[in-house]
C-alpha positions in Angstrom: 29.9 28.8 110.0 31.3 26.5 112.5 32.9 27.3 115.7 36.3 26.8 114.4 36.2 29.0 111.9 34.9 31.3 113.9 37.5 31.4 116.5 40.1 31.4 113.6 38.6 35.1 112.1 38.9 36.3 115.7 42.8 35.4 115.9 43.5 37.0 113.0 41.7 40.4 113.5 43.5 40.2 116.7 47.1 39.9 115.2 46.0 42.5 112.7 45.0 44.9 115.7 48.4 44.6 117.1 50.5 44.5 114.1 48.3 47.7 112.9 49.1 49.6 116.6 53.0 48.6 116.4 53.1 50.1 113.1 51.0 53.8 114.5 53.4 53.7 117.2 56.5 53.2 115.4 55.5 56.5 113.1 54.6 58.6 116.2 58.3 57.9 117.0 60.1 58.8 114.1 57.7 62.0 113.6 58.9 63.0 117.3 62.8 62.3 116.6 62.4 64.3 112.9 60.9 67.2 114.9 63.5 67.2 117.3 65.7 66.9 114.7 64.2 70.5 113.2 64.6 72.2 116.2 68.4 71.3 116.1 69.2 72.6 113.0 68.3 76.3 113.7 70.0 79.3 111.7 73.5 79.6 112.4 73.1 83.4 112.7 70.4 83.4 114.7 72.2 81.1 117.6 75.0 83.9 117.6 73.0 86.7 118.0 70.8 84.9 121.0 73.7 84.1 122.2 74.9 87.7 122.4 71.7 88.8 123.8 72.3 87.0 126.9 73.8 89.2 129.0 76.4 87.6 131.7 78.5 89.0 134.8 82.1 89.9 133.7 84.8 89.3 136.3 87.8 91.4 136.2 90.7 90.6 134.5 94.0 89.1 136.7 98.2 89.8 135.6 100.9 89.2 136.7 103.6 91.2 138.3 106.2 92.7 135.2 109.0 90.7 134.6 112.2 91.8 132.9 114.7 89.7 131.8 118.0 90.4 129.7 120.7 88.3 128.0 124.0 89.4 126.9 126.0 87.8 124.1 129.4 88.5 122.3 131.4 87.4 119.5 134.7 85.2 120.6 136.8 87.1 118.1 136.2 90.9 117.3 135.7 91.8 113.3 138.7 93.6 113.1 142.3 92.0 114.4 143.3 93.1 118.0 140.7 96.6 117.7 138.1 95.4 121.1 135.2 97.9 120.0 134.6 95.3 116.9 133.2 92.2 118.8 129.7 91.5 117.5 127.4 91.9 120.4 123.8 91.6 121.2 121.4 92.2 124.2 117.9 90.8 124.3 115.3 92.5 126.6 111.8 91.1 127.5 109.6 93.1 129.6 105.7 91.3 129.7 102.8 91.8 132.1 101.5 88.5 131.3 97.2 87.1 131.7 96.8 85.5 134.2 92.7 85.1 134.2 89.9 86.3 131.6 86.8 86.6 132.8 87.6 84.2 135.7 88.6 81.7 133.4 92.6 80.7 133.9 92.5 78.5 130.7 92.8 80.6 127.7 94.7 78.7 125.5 94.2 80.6 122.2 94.9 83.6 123.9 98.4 82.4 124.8 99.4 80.6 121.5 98.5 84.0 119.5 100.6 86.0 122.1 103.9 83.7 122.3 103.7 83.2 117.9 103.4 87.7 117.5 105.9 88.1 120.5 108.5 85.4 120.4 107.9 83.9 116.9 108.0 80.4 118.4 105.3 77.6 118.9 105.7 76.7 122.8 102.3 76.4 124.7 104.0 78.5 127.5 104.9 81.6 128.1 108.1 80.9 130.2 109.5 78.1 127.5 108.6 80.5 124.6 110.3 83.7 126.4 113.7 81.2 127.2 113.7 80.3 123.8 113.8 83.8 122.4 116.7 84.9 125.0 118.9 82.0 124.5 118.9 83.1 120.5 121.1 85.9 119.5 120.6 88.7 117.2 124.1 89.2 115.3 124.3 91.9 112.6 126.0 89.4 110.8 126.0 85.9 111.0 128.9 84.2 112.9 127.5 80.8 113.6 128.4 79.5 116.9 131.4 81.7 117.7 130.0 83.5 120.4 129.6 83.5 124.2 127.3 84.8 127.0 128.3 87.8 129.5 127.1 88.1 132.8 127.0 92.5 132.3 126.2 94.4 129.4 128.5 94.6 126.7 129.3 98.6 125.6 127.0 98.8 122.4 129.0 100.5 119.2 127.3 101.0 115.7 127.8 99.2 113.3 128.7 96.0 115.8 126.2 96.4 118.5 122.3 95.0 118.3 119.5 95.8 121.3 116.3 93.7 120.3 113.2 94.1 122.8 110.4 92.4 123.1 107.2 94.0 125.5 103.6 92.4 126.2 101.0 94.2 128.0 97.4 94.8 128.4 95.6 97.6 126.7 92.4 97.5 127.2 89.3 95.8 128.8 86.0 95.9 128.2 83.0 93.6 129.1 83.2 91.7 125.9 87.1 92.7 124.8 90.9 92.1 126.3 93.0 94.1 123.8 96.9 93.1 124.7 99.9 95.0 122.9 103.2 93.8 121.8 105.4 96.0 120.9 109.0 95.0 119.5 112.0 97.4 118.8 115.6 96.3 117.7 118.7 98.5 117.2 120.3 97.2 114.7 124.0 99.1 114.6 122.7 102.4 112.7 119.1 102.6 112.8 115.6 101.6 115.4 112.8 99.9 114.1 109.8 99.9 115.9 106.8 97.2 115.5 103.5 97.4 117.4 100.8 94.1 117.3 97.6 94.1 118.8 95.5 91.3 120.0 91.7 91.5 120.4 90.3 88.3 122.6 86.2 87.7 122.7 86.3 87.5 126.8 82.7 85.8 126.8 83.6 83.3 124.1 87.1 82.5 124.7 88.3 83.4 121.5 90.5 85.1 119.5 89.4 87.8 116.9 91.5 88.8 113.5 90.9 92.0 111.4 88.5 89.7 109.3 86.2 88.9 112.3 86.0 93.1 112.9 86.3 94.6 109.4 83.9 93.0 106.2 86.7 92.1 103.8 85.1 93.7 100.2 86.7 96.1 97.9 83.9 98.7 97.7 83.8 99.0 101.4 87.1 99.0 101.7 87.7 102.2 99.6 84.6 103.7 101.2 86.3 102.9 104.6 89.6 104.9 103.0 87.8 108.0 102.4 86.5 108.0 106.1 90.0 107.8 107.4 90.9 110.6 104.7 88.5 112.9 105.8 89.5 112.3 109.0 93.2 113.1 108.2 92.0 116.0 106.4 89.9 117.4 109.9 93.1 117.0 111.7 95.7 118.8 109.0 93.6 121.7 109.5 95.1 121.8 113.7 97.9 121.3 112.7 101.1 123.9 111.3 102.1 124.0 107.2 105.2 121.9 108.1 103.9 119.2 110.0 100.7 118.3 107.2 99.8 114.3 106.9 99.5 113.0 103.6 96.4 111.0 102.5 96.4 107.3 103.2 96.7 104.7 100.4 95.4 102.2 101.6 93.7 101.0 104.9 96.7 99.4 107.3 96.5 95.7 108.4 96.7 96.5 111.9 94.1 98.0 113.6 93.4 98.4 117.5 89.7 98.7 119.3 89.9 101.4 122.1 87.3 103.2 124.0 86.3 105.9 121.7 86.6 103.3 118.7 89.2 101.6 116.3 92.2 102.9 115.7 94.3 102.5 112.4 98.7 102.1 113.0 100.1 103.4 110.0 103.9 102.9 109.4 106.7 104.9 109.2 107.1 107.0 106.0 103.2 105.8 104.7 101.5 109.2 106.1 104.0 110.9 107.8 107.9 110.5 108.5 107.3 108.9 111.7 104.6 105.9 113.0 101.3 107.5 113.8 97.6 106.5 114.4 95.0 107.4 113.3 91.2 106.6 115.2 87.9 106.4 113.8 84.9 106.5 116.1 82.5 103.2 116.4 79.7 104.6 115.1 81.1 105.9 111.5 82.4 102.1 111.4 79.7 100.5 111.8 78.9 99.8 108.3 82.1 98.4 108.1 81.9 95.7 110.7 81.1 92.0 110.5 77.6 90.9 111.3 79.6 89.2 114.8 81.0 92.1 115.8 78.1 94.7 115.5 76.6 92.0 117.9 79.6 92.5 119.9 79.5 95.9 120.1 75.7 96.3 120.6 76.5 94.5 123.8 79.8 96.1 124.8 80.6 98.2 127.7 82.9 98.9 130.7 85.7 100.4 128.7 89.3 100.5 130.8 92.3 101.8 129.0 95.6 100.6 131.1 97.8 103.5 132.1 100.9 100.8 132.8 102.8 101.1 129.1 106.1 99.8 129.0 108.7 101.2 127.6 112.2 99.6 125.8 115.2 100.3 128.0 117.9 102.5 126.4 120.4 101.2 123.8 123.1 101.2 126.7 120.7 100.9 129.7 123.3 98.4 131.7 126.3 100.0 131.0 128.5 101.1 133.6 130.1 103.9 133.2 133.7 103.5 131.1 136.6 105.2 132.3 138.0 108.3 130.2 141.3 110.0 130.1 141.1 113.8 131.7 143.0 116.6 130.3 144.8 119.0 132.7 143.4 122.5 132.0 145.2 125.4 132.5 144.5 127.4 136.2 142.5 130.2 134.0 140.5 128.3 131.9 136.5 128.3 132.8 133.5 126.4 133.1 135.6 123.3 133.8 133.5 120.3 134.9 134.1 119.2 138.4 135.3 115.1 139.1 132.2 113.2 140.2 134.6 112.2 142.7 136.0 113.2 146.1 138.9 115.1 145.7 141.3 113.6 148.6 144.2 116.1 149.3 147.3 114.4 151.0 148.4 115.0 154.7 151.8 116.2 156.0 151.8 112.6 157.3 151.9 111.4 154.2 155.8 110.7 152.4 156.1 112.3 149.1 157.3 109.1 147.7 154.5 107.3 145.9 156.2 103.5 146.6 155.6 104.3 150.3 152.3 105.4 150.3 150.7 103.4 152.9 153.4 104.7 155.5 153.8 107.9 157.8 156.0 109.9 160.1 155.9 113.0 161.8 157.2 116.0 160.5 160.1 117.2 161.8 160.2 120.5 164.3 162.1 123.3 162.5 162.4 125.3 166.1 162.2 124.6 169.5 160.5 126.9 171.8 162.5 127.8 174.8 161.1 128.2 178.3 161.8 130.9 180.4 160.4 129.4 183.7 158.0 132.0 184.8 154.3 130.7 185.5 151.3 132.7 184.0 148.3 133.3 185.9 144.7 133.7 184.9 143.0 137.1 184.6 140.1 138.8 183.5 138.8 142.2 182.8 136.4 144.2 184.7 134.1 147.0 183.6 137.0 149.4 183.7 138.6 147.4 180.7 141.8 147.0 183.1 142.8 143.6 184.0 142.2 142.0 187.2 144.3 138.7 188.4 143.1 136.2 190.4 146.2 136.0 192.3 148.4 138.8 193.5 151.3 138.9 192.0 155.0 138.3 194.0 
């Protein structure tokens, strides 16, 4: 073999050397990036309940100050010819102790858009805008398009004519993981009140809002289980309670549903169990086959209950209404129990004329005798213990 060849072979097993170490190196790379790859794709579930393991500091919750606010409307033209108790009217309250931070943060956006869309039925991002649009739009009892006008005092409410719609937000309760916020709505509509309650839960460590499908399992069998829980429950409390005031057994689980501190309580309507809105609440523990994998994590986790004590409450159907003026009826002298004026009774001086035109004016009465002098001088005395009286001054 010559030299040349020789040195040849050797530049060849060296290229082969490197290509062969470029290609180890290039599969230790990707073997690396799959791996990492592995570690990424973990089980949903079990990210979720790590994540609830970790346990973090919960800062109080911050509101606002309660604002009230009120709009008064009327119809132009009343609904029967020249009769002034038949002008369509309507007032709109708003009473809300609006969020102001949760958990520190002061950016909870779906917290705010689920509020404004169950209280004001509008899509604005903020509060303010959403409440000013719900004001400025009257409730009628009948439509009459845009014959109407705003009034700066409250309009007298009549049935039939007159409508009182009220809107109120306000916290519920707080927990470390929960922020339970109420919205009740009530509207007079000329004969009868309605009454609407809404509750909304917020997940204070993840910043978002939960629905009765992220608390309850939606499935038929456990839903009719879950009905005879709440019907034994029903049937515990008929048993305190008299033979005329017995609930009937529930139908059906309601849609709305509200955590508190001794567990989760069920709204049923008017008329559904009884003849007027009552709740019914379930403790945590019999739920807990019901719940969601999510929230049982939740609720493993969950302490630091705080029910709120500051309910609001709607404003009477005539709440601004100054007092209207009535006509009085002279009684006769002997009849009794006769209500008093609220007002002072003036009685008029001799000073005053009798004649009503000249009311503001005044004389002295005339003296009907004149009191003559006789021109003798009187002179002070005084008793002494004898009784007889003593002057100061002998007498001439």
């Amino acid at each position: 073999m010559t030299k040349r060849n020789l040195t040849i072979i050797i530049i060849l097993l060296s290229i082969m050397d490197l290509v062969a170490a470029g290609w180890y190196m290039s599969r230790r790379i990707e073997t690396a990036g799959n791996m990492g790859k592995v570690f990424d794709q973990r089980d949903t579930t079990e990210a979720i309940i790590e994540a609830d393991t970790v346990t973090t500091a919960s800062q109080p919750d911050v509101f606002d100050d309660m604002q009230f606010n009120t709009y008064y409307f009327t119809s132009n033209t009343p609904a029967i010819k020249d009769d002034h108790n038949t002008y369509y009217t309507s007032i709109k309250h708003v009473k809300v102790i609006w969020p102001v931070k949760v958990n520190g943060d002061s950016e909870f956006t779906s917290l705010n858009k689920e509020l404004i869309k169950n209280a004001f039925d509008n899509s604005q991002t903020k509060m303010k805008d959403a409440r000013y649009v719900y004001l400025n739009s009257p409730n009628f009892n009948r439509p009459i398009g845009d014959d109407y006008r705003t009034l700066v005092k409250a309009p007298k409410i009549y049935p039939v004519y007159g409508n009182v719609s009220q809107v109120l937000v306000y916290p519920y309760m707080t927990s470390d993981r929960l922020l339970v916020m109420k919205i009740d709505k009530v509207e007079y509509n000329g004969s009868t009140t309605t009454e609407n309650t809404t509750h909304v839960h917020y997940d204070r460590f993840k910043q978002r809002v939960l629905s009765r499908l992220d608390i309850l399992v939606a499935d038929v069998d456990k839903e009719n289980k879950l009905l005879k829980v709440i019907n034994k429950k029903i049937d515990e409390m008929n048993r305190r309670r008299g033979d005329d005031n017995q609930l009937q057994h529930a139908l059906n689980v309601p849609n709305e549903i509200c955590c508190n501190k001794n567990g989760i309580m069920f709204d049923f309507k008017l008329g559904s169990i009884y003849n007027q809105p009552i709740d019914i609440t379930i403790s945590y523990d019999q739920l807990e086959p019901f719940f969601t994998e999510e929230f049982k994590q939740l609720q493993h986790h969950n302490k630091g209950y705080k029910m709120f004590d500051n309910n609001l409450k709607p404003e009477p159907i005539n709440a601004s209404q100054a007092p209207v003026a009535t006509a009085t009826t002279t009684l006769p002298s002997t009849a009794t129990n006769v209500s008093k004026p609220a007002t002072k009774q003036h009685v008029k001086s001799n000073y005053y004329n009798n004649d009503s035109s000249k009311k503001n004016s005044w004389s002295k009465p005339k003296r009907t005798s004149r009191k003559k002098y006789s021109g003798a001088k009187r002179r002070s005395g005084y008793h002494g213990y004898s009784g007889r009286r003593h002057w100061s001054h002998r007498r001439r």
